[in-house]
C-alpha positions in Angstrom: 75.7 50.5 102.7 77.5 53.3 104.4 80.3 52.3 106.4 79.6 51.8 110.3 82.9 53.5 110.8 80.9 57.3 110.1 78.9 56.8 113.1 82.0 56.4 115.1 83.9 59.0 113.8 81.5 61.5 114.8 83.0 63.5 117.7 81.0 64.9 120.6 81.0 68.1 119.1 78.9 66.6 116.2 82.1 67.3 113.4 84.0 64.4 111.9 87.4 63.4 112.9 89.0 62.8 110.0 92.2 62.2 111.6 90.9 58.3 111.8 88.4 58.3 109.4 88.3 55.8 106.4 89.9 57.1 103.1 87.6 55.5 101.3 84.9 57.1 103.3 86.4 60.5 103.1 86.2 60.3 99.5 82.8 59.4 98.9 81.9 61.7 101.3 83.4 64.4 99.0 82.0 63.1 96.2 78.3 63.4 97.6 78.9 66.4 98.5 80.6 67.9 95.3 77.1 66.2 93.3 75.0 68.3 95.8 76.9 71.2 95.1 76.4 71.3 91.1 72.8 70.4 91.8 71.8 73.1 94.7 74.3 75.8 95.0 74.0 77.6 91.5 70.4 77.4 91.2 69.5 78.5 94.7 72.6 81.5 93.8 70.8 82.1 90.6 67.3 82.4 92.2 68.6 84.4 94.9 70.2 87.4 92.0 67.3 87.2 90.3 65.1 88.0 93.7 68.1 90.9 94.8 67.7 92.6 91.5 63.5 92.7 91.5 64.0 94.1 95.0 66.9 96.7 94.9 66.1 97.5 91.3 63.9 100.4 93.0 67.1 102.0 94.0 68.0 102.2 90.2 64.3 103.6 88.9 64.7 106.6 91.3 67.9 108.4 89.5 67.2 106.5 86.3 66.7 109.4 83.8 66.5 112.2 86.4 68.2 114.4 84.0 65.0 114.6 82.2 62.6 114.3 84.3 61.4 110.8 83.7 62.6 109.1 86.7 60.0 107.0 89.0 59.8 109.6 91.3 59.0 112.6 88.8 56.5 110.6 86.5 54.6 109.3 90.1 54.8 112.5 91.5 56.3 110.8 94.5 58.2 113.1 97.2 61.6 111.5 98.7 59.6 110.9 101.7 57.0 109.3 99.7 59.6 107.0 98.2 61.1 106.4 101.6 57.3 105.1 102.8 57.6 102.7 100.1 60.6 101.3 100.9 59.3 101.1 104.1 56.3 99.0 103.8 58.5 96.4 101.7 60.3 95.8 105.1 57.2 95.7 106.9 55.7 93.0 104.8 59.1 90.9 104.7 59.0 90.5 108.3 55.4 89.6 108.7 55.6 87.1 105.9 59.0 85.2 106.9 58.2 83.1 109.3 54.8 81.7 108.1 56.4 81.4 104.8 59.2 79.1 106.2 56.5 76.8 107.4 55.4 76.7 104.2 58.3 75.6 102.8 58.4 72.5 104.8 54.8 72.0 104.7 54.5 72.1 101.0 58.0 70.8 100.0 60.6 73.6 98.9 60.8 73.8 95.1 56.9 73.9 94.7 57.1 77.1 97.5 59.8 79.0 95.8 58.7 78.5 92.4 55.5 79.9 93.4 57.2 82.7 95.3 59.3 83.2 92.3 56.5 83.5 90.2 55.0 86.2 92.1 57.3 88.3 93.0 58.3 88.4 89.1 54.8 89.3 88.2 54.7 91.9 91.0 58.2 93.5 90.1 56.5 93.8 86.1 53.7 95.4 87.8 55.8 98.0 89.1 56.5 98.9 85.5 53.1 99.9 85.5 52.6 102.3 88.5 51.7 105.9 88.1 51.1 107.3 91.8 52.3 106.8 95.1 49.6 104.4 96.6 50.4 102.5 93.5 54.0 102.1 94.0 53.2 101.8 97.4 51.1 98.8 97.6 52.8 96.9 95.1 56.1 97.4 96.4 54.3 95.7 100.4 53.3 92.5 98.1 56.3 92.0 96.7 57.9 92.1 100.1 55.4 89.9 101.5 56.2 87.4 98.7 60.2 88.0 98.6 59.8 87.5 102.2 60.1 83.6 102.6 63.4 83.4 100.3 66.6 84.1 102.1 65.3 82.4 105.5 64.0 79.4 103.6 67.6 79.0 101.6 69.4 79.0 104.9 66.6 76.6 106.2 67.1 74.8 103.3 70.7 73.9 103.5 70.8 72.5 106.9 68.8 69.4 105.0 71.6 68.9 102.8 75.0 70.3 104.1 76.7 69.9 107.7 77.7 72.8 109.9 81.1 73.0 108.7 80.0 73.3 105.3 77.5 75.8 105.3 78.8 79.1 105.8 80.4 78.8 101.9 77.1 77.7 101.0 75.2 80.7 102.3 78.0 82.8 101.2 78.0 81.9 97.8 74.2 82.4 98.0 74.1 85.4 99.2 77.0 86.7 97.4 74.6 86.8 94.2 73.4 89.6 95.6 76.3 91.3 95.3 76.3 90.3 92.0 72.9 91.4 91.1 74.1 94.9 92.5 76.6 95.1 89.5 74.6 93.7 87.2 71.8 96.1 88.8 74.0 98.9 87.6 74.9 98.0 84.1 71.6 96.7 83.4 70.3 100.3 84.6 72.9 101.8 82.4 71.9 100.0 79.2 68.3 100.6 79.9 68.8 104.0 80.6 69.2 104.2 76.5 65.9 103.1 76.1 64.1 105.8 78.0 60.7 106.3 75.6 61.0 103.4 73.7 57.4 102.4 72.8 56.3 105.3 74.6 57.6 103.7 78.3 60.4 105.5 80.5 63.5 103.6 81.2 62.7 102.9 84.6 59.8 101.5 83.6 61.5 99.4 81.1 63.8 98.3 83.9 61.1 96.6 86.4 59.8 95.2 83.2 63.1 93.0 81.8 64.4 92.9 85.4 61.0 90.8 86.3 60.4 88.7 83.1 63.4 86.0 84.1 61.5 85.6 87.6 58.1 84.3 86.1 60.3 81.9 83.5 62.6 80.4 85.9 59.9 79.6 88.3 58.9 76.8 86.1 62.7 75.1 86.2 62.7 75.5 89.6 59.4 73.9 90.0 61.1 70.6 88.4 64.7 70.6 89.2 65.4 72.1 92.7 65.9 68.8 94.6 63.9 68.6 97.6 65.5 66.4 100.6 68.2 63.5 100.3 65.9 61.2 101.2 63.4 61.7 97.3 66.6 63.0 95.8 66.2 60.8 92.5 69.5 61.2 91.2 71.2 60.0 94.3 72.0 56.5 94.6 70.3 54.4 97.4 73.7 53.9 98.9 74.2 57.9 98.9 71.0 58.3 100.4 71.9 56.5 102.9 75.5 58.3 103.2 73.9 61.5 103.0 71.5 60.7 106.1 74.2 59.6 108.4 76.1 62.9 107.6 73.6 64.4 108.5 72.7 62.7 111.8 73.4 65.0 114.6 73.5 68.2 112.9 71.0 69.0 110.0 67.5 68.6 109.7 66.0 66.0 107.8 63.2 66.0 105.0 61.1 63.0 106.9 60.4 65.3 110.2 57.3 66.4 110.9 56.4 70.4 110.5 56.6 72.2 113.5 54.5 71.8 116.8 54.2 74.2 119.5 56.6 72.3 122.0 58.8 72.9 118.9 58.5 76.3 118.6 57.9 77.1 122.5 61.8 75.9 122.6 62.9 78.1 120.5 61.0 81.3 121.9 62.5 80.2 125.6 66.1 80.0 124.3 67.2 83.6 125.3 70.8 83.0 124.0 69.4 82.7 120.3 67.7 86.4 120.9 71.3 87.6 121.5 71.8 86.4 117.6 68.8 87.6 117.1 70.5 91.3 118.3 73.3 91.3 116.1 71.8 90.3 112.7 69.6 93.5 113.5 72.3 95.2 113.6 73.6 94.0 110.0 70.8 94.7 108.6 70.8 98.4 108.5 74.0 98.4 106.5 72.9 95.7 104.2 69.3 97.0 103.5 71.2 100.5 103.1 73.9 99.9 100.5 71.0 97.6 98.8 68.6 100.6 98.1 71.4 104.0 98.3 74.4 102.9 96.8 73.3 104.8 93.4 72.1 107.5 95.5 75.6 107.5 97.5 77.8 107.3 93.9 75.9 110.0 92.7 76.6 112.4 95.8 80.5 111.2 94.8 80.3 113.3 92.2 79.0 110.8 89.4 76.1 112.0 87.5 73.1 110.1 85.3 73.6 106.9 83.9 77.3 107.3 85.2 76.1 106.9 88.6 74.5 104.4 87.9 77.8 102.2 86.2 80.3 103.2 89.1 77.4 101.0 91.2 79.2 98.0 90.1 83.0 97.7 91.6 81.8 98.3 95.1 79.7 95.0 94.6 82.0 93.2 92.5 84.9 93.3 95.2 82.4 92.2 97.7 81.1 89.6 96.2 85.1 88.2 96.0 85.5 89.2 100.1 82.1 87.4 100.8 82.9 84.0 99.1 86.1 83.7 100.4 85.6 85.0 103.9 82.9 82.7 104.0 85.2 79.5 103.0 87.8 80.9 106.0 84.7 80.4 108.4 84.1 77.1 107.6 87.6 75.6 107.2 89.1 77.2 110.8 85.3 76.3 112.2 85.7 79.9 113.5 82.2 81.8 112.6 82.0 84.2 115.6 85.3 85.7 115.0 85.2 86.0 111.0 82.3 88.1 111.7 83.3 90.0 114.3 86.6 91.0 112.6 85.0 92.4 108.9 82.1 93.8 110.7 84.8 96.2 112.3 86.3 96.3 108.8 83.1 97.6 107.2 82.4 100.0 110.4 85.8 101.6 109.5 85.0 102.3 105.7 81.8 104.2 107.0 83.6 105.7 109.5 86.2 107.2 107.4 83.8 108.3 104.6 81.9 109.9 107.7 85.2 112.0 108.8 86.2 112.9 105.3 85.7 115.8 103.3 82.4 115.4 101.5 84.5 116.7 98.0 87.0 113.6 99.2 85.4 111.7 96.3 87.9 109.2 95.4 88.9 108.9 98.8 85.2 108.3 100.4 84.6 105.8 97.0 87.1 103.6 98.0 85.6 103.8 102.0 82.4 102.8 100.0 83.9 99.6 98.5 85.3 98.7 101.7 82.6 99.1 103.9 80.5 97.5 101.5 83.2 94.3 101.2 83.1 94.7 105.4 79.0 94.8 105.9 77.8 91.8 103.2 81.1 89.4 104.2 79.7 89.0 108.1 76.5 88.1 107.2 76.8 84.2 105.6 79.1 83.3 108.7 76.6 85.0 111.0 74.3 82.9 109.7 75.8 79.5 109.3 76.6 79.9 113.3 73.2 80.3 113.6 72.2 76.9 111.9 74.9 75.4 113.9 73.6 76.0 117.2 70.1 74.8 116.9 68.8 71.2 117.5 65.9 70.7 115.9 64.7 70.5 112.1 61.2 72.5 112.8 63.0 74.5 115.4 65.4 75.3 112.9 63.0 76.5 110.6 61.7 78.7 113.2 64.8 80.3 114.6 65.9 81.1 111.1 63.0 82.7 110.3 62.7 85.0 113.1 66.4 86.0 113.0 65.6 87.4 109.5 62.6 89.2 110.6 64.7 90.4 113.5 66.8 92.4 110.9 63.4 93.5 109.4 63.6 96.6 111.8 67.3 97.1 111.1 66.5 97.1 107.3 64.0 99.8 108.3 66.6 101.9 110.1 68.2 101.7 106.6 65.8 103.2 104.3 65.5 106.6 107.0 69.0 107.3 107.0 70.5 108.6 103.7 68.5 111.3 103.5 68.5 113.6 100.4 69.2 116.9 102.0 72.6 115.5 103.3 74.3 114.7 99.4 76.3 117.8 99.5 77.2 116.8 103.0 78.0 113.1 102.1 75.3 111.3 103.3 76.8 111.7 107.5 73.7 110.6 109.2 73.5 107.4 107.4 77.6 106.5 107.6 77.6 107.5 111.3 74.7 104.9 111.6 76.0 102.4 110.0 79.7 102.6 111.6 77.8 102.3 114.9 75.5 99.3 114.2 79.0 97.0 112.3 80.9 97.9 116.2 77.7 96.8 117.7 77.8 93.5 115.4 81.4 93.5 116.4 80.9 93.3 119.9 78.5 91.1 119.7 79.9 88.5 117.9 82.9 88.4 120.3 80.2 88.6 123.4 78.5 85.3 122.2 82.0 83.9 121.3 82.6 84.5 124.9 79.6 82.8 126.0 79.9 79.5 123.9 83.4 78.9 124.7 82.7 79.5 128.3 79.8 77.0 128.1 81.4 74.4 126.1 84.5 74.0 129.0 81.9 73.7 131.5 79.4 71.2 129.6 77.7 68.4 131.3 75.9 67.0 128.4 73.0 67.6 127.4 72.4 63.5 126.3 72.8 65.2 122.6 76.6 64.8 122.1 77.0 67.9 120.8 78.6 71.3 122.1 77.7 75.0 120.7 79.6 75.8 117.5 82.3 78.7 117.2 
């Protein structure tokens, strides 16, 4: 049986003191933890890349073979404002789609929802391989958002029935930091396929939605039987960490066993005005992230990289995030400081666009390593902006819900993003679209300390709320 002392030791802002804590406890606490991790983290990061690349890999088809004239854009006949729609409608569909598709999630149990979404979208992203006009492109690229749409909201859903507060923001990180990874992988993989532009009478980029798709549709069947639902059906837990893992979880995750959401549910989360104020800054993350995500090729290529080479130099901006993201992330959660770590590489990644806005559109070296840190700046803020999030709602549906709509809050944001590297401006260096994006990581800035404000000011004048819990940092 878990020991009686883990109730006590929780505080009244719902962490552990582990000042007086049992040892003994302590360490089996870790080890539960450490088994969830091998079991969840990879897979989920795994799924995640694999989900980045079938949705960026657009970004890639574009300039893939433009040399030659069999790029997506030539071979569809597609204008840049064509393309642009499409980008466009990918958005639209993700945030129509996210927050019906979180309910789904818990309604239908979560590895039976993403493998099906994984299926899909991998089918979809193969179709793409296909297209020959713009409606084509067009429509397939809205399903795929509308199936892609569920994934990232339902992952950060996901985790609060597993991990506590403190423990998420690494999680999240090291989730989202796959896309990163699929962003240098994106490249290379582009750059190899590029050599097989007209094998069996396909174009490379065609090629490239076909191989980058395939290892969707197969790893929806592992998923299907080894992403581990809840604790509480967990079959390789032991009945004693079962019942470890559910008083962990007591005060501050959401739990497998609650009922899906009901309208008092949700009305509590639509009447909570402070989460819209969250709600307002992950909008304004989103127009950097969906931006690098579809124009970093199109940005190396303005920094005087041509072809397939363009495509290659993709990958250090991405690979030096990836490192920033993970272990800003574990900084969030170990000094319980969220707000801040956000607030302070937002304003990091607002000054790499700055500076490649100011400088010399010939500065190439100079504004290529402004892209890597404003790329490092712009994905780091985003896992600790969500795991504060998750920390400050009450509820298991509500949480679902809250999660869901900040996501499709960014949806507009990510919109913002496909508009604002515009194709006339590569000589120029892309200005409209760094000026945009240094603006939007100081308003994330701000925000984050605004909120930060707010919750500390709260928390020194709580009365209790009955819940034994104060708002998170």
């Amino acid at each position: 049986m878990a020991d009686e002392k883990y109730t006590q030791d929780i505080e009244h802002n719902g962490e552990i003191s582990h000042e007086d804590s049992d040892p003994v406890l302590e360490t089996r606490e870790k080890a539960l933890v450490w088994k969830q991790d091998q079991r969840i983290v990879p897979l989920c990061a795994a799924i995640y890349l694999l989900c980045y690349l079938d949705r960026s890999n657009i970004g890639n088809a574009k300039l893939l073979n433009a040399d030659t004239g069999n790029d997506l854009l030539s071979e569809t006949h597609m204008t840049s404002y064509d393309y642009t729609i499409a980008l466009m409608v990918f958005l639209i569909a993700y945030a129509i789609f996210e927050v019906p598709s979180n309910y789904l999630l818990k309604k239908l149990r979560p590895s039976r929802w993403i493998a099906f979404l994984m299926l899909s979208w991998g089918a979809t992203s193969m179709g793409l391989g296909g297209a020959h006009n713009y409606a084509q492109v067009t429509g397939i690229r809205f399903l795929l958002g509308a199936v892609e749409a569920g994934l990232f909201p339902g992952f950060v859903y996901y985790l609060t029935f597993w991990y506590r507060n403190s423990e998420r923001s690494i999680r999240v990180a090291l989730i989202l930091a796959s896309a990163t990874l699929a962003g240098a992988f994106g490249g290379a993989i582009a750059y190899g396929v590029g050599h097989m532009n007209g094998a069996q009478g396909l174009s490379a980029w065609r090629w490239l939605f076909i191989i980058e798709g395939a290892p969707s549709c197969a790893s929806a069947i592992l998923v299907w039987f080894f992403l581990p639902d809840y604790p509480e059906t967990a079959s390789w837990l032991s009945t004693d960490e079962k019942e470890l893992a559910a008083y962990r979880l007591q005060t501050e995750g959401s739990h497998g066993s609650a009922s899906a959401m009901s309208w008092p549910d949700a009305k509590a989360v639509l009447a909570e005005w402070r989460l819209y104020a969250h709600y307002a800054v992950y909008f304004g993350i989103s127009t950097p992230f969906s931006s690098l995500s579809l124009f970093t090729p199109a940005i190396t290529a303005g920094l005087g990289y041509s072809n397939l080479r363009a495509q290659l130099m993709t990958v250090p901006p991405y690979a030096v995030a990836y490192v920033v993201t993970v272990v800003v992330a574990w900084s969030a959660d170990h000094f319980n400081s969220r707000g801040l770590h956000s607030a302070v590489f937002a304003f990091i990644g607002a000054m790499g666009f700055l500076a490649s806005a100011v400088l010399p559109a010939d500065a190439y070296l100079h504004r290529y390593g402004c892209l890597i840190v404003a790329a490092s700046g712009a994905f780091a803020c985003i896992p600790p902006l969500l795991g504060w999030l998750s920390s400050n709602l009450r509820s298991t549906a509500g949480a679902g819900l809250a999660i869901a709509l900040n996501v499709s809050f960014g949806a507009p944001g990510q919109i913002v993003g496909v508009w604002i590297y515009k194709s006339g401006e590569e000589e120029k260096g892309y200005p409209t679209g760094h000026w945009t994006n240094a603006g939007l990581l100081l308003f994330v800035t701000a925000g984050c300390i605004l909120l930060r404000v707010y919750y500390g000011w709260r928390n020194k004048r709580w009365n209790g709320d009955g819940s034994g819990k104060k708002f998170a940092y």
